[in-house]
DSSP file (Angstrom, degrees, kcal/mol; ACC not computed):
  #  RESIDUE AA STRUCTURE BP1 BP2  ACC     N-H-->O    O-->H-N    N-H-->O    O-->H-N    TCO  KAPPA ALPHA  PHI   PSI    X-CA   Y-CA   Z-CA
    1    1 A X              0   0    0      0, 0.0    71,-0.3     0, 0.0    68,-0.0   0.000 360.0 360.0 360.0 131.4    0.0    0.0    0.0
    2    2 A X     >  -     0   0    0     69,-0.1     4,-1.3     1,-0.1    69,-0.2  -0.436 360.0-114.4 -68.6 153.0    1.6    3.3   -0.7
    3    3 A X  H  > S+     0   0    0      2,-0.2     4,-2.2     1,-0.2     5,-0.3   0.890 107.8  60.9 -67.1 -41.6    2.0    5.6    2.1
    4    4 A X  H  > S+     0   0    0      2,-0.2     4,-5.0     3,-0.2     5,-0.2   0.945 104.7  51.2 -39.3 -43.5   -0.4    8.4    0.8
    5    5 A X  H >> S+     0   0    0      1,-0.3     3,-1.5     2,-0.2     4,-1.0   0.942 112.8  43.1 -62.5 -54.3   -3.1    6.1    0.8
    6    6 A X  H >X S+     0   0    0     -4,-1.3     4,-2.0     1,-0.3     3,-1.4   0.823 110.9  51.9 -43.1 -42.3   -2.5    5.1    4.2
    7    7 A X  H 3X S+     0   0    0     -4,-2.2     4,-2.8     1,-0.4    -1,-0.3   0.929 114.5  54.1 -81.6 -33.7   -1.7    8.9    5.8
    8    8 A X  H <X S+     0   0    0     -4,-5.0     4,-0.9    -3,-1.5    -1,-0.4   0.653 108.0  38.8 -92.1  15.7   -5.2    9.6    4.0
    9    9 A X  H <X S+     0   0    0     -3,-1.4     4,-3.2    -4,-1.0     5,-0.4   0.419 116.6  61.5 -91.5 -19.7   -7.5    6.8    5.5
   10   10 A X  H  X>S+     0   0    0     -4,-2.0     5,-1.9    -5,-0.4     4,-1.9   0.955 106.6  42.5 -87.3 -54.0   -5.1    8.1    8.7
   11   11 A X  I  X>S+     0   0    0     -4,-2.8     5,-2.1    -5,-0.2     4,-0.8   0.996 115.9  46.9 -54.0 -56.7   -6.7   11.6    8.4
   12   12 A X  I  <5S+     0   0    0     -4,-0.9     5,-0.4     1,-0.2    -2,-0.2   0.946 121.9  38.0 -47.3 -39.4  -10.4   10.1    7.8
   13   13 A X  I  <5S+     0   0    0     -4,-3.2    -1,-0.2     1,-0.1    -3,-0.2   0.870 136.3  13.6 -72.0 -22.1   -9.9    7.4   11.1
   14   14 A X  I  X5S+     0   0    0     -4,-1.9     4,-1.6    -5,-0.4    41,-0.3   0.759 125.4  42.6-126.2 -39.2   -8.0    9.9   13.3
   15   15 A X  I  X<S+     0   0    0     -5,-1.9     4,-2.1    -4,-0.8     5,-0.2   0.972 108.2  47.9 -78.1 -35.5   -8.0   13.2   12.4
   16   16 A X  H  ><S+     0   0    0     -5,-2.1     4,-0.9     1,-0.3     5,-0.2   0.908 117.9  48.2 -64.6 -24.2  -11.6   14.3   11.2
   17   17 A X  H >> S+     0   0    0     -6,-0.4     4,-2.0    -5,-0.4     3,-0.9   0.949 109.8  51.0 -85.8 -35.6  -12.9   12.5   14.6
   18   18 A X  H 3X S+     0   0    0     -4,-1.6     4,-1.8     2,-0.2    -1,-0.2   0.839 115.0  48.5 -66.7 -33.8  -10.2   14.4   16.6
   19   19 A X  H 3X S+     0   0    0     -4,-2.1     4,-1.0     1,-0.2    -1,-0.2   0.565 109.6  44.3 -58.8 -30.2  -11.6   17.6   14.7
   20   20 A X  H <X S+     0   0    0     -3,-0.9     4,-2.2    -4,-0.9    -2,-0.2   0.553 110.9  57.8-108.2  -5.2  -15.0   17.2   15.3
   21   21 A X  H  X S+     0   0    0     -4,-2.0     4,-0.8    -5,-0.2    -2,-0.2   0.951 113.8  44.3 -40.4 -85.8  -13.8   16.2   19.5
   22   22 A X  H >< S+     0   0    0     -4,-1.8     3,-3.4     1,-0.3     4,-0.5   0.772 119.2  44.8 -31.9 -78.3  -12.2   19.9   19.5
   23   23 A X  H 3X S+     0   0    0     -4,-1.0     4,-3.5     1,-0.3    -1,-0.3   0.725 111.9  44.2 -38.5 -58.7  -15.1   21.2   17.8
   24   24 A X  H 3< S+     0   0    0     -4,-2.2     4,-0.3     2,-0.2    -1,-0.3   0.708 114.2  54.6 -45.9 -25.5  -17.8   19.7   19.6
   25   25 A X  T XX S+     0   0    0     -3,-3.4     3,-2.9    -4,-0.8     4,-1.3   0.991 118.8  31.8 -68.5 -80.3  -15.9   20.6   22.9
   26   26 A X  H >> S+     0   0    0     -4,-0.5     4,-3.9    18,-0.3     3,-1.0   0.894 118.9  55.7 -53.0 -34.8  -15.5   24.3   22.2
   27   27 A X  H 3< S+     0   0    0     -4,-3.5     4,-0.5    -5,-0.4    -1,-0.3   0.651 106.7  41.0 -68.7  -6.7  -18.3   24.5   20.5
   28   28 A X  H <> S+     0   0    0     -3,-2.9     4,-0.7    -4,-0.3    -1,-0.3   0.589 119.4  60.7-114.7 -16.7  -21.0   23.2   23.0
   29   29 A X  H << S+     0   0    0     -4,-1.3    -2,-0.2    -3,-1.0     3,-0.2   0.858  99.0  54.9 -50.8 -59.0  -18.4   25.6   25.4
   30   30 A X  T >< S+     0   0    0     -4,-3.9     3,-1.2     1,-0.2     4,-0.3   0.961 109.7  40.6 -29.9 -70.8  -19.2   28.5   23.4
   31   31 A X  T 34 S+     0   0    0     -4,-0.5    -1,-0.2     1,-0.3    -2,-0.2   0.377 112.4  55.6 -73.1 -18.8  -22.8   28.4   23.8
   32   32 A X  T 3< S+     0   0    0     -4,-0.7     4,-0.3    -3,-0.2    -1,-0.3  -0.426  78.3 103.1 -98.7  56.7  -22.5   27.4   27.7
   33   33 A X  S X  S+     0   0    0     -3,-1.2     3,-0.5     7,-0.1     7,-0.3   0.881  88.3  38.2 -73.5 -85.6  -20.3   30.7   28.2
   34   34 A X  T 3  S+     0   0    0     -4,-0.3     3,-0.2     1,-0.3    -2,-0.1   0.520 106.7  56.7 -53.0 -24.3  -23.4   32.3   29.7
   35   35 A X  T 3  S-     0   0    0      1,-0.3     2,-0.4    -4,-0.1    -1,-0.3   0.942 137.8 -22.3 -82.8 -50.5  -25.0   29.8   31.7
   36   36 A X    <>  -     0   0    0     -3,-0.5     4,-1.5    -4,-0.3    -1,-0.3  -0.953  54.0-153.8-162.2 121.4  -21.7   29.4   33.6
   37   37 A X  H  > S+     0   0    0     -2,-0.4     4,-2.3    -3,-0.2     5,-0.3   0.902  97.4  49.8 -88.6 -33.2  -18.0   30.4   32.4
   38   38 A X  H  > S+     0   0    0      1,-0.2     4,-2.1     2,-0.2     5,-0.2   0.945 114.1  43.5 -80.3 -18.6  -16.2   27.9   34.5
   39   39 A X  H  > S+     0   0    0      2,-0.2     4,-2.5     1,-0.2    -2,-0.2   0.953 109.9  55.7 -67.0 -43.9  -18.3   25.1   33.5
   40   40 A X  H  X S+     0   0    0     -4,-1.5     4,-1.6    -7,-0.3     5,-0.4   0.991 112.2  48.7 -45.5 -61.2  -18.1   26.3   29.8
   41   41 A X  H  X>S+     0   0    0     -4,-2.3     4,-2.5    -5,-0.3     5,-0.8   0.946 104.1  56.2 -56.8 -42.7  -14.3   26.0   30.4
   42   42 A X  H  X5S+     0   0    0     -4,-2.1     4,-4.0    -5,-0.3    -1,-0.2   0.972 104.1  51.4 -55.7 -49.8  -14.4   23.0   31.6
   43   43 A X  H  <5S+     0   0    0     -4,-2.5    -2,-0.2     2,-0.2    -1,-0.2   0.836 106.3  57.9 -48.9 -44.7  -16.2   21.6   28.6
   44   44 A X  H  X5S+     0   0    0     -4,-1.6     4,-1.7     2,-0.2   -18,-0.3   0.723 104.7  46.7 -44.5 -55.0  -13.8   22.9   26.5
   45   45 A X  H  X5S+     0   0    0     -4,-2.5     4,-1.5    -5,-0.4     3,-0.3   0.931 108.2  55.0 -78.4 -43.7  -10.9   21.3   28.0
   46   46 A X  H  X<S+     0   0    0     -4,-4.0     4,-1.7    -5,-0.8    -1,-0.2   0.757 101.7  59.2 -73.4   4.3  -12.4   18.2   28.1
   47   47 A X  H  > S+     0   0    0     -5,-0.2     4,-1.0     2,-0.1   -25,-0.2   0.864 113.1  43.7 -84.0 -30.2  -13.1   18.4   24.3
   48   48 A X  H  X S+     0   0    0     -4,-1.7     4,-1.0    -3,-0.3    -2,-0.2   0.516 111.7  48.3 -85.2  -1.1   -9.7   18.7   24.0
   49   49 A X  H  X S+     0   0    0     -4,-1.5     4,-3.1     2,-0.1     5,-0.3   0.869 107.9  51.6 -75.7 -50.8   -8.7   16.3   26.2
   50   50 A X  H  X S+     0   0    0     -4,-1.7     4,-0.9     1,-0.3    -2,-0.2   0.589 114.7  52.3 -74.5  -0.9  -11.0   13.5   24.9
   51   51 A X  H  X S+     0   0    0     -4,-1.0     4,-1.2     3,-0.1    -1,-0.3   0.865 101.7  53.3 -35.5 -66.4   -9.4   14.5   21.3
   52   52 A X  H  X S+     0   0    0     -4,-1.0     4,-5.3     2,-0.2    -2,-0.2   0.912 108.2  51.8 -39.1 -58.9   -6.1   14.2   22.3
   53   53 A X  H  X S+     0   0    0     -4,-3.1     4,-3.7     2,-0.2    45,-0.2   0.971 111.5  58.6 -20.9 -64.9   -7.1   10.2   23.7
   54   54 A X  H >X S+     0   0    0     -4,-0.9     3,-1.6     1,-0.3     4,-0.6   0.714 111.7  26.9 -44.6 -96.5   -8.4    9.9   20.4
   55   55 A X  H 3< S+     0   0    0     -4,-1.2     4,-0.5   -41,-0.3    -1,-0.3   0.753 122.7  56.5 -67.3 -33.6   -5.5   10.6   18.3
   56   56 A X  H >X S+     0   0    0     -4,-5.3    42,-1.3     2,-0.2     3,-0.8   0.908 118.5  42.3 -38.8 -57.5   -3.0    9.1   21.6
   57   57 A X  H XX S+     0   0    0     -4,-3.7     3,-1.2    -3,-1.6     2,-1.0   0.958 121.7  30.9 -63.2 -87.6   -5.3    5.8   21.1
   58   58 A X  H 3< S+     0   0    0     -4,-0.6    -1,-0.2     1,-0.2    -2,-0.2  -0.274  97.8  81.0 -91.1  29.2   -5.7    5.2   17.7
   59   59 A X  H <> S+     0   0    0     -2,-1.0     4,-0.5    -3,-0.8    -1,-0.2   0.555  91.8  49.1 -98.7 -28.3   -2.5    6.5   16.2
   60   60 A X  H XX S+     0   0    0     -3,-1.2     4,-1.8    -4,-0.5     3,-1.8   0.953 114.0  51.6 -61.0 -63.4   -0.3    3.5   16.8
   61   61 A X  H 3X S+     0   0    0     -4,-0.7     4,-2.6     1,-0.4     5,-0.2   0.815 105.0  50.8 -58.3 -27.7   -3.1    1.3   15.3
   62   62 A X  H 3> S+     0   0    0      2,-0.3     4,-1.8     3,-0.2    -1,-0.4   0.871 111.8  48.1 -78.1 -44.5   -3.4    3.1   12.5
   63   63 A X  H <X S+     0   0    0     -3,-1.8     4,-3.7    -4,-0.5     5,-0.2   1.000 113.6  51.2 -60.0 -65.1    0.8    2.8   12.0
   64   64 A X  H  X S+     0   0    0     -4,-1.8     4,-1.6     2,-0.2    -2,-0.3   0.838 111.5  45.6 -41.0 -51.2    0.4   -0.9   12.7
   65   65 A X  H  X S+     0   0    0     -4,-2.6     4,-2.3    -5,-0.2    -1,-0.2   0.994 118.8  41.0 -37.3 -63.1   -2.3   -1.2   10.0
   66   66 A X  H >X>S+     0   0    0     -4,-1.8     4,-1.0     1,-0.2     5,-0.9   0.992 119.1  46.5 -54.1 -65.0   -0.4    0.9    7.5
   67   67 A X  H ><5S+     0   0    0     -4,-3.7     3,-1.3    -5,-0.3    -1,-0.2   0.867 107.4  51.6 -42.9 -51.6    2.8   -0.8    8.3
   68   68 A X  H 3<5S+     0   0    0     -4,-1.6    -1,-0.3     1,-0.3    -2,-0.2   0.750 107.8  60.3 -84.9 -35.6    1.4   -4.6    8.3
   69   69 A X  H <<5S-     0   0    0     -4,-2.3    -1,-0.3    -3,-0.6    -2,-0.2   0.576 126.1-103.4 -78.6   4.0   -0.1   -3.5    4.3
   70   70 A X  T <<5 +     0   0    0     -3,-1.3     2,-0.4    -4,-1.0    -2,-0.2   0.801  64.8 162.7  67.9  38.5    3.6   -2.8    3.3
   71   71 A X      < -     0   0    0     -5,-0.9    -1,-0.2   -69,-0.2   -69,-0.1  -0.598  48.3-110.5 -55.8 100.4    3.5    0.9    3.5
   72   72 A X     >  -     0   0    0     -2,-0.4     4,-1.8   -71,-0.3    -1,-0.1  -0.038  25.5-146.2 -32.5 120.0    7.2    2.1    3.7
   73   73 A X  T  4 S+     0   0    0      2,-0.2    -1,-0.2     3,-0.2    -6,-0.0   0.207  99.8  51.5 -76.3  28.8    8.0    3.8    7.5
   74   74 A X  T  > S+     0   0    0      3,-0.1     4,-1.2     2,-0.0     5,-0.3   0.378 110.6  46.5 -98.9 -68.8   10.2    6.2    6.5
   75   75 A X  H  > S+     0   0    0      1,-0.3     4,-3.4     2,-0.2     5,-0.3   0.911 112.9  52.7 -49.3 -48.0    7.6    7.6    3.7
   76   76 A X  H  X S+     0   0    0     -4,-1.8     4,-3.7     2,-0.2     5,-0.4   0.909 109.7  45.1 -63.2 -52.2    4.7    7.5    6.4
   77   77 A X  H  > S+     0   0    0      2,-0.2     4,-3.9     3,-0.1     5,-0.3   0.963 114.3  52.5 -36.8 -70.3    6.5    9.5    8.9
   78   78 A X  H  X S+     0   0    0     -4,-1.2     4,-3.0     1,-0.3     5,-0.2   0.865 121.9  30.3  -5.8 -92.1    7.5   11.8    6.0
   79   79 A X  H  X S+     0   0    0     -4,-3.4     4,-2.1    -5,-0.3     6,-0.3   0.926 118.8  51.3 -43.6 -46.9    4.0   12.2    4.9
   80   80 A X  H  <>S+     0   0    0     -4,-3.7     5,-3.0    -5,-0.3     3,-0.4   0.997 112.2  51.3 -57.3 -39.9    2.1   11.9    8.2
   81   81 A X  H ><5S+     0   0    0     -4,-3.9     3,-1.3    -5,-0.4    -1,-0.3   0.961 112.5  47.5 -51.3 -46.1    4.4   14.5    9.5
   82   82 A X  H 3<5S+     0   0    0     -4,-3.0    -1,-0.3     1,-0.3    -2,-0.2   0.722 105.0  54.8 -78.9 -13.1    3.6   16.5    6.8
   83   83 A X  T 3<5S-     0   0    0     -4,-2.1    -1,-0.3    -3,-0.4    -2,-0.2  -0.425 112.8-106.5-116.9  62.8    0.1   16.3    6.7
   84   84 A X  T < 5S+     0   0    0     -3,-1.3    -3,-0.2     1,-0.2    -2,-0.1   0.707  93.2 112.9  44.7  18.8   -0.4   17.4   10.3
   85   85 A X  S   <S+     0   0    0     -5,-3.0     2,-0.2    -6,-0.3    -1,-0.2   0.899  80.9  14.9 -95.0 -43.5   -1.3   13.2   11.2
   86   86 A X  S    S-     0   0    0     -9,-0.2     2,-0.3    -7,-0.1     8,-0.0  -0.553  81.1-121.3-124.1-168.7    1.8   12.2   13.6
   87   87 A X        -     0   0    0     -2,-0.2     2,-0.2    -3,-0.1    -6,-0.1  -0.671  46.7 -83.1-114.3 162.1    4.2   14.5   15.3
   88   88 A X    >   -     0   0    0     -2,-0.3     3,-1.0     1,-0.1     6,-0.2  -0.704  58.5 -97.0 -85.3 150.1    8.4   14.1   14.3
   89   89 A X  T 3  S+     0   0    0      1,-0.2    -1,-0.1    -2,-0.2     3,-0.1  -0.485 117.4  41.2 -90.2 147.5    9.9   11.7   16.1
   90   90 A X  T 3  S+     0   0    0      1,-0.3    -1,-0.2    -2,-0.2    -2,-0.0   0.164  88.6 143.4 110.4 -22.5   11.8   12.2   18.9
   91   91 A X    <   -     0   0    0     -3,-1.0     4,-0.3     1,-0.1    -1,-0.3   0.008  54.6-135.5 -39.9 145.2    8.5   14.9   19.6
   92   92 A X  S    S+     0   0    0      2,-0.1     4,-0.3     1,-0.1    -1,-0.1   0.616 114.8  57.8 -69.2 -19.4    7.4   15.1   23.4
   93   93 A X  S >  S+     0   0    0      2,-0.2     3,-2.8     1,-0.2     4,-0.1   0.887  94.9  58.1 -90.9 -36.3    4.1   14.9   22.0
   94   94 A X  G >  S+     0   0    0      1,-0.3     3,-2.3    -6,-0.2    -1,-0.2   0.925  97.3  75.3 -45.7 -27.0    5.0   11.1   19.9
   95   95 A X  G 3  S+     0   0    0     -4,-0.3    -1,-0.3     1,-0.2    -2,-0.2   0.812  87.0  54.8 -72.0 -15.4    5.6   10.3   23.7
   96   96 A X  G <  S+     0   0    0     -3,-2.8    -1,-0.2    -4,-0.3     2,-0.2   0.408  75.3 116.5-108.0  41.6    1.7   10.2   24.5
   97   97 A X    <   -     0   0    0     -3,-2.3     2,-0.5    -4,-0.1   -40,-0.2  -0.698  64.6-136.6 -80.7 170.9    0.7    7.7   22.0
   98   98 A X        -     0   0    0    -42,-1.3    -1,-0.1   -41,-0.2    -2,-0.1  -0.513  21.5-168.8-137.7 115.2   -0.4    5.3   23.6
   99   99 A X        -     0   0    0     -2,-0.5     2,-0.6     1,-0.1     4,-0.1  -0.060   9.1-148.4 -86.7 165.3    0.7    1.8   22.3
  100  100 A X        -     0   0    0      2,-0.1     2,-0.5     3,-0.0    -1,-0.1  -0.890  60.3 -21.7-126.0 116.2   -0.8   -1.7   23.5
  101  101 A X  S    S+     0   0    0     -2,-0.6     2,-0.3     2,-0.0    -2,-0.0  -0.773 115.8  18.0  98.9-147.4    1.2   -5.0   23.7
  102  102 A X              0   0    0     -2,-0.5    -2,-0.1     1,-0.1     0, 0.0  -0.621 360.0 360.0 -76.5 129.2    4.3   -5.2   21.6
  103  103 A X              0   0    0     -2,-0.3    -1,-0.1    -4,-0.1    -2,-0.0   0.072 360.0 360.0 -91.2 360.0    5.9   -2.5   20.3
C-alpha cells in the first residue's frame, strides 16, 4: 500500500474525529459561556482532552495497520508528519501515544 493512501485513511480514522472532538468541545463551550463560564471552560478542556485520547489511542493502530499493508516507515512519517497526522519523532508529543502489547 503506498503511504499516501495510508496517511489519507489516517486523516479520515484519526484526524476528522479528533476535529470534530475539538469542535464539539469548544463549540457546546461557546454556547454554555453564559449559563456558567467555569463550566463552559471546563467543557472545553475536556473536548480537547477526549481528542487528544483519540488521536494518543488510535494512532499506533493506525501505524500498525499501514505498516502490516507494506507501506514504507520512512515515507509515512514523511507524509504523516507533513500532513499534520503524527508529530516528528523524537516529539514530546510522539511520547503520548499510547501503544498496547508489543511494540
Amino acid at each position: 500500500m503506498p503511504a499516501s493512501v495510508a496517511v489519507a485513511r489516517g486523516q479520515r480514522l484519526v484526524n476528522w474525529p479528533v476535529r470534530l472532538l475539538l469542535l464539539a468541545g469548544f463549540g457546546t463551550a461557546y454556547f454554555l459561556r453564559g449559563v456558567s463560564t467555569v463550566f463552559a471552560t471546563v467543557v472545553a478542556v475536556s473536548g480537547f482532552a477526549f481528542a487528544w485520547l483519540w488521536w494518543s489511542y488510535f494512532i499506533p493502530q493506525w501505524r500498525a495497520w499501514a505498516l502490516g499493508r507494506g507501506a514504507d516507515a520512512g515515507e509515512l512519517q514523511r507524509l504523516g508528519v507533513q500532513g499534520g497526522l503524527v508529530w516528528r519523532k523524537g516529539s514530546v508529543f510522539e511520547l503520548t501515544e499510547i501503544h498496547r502489547g508489543k511494540r
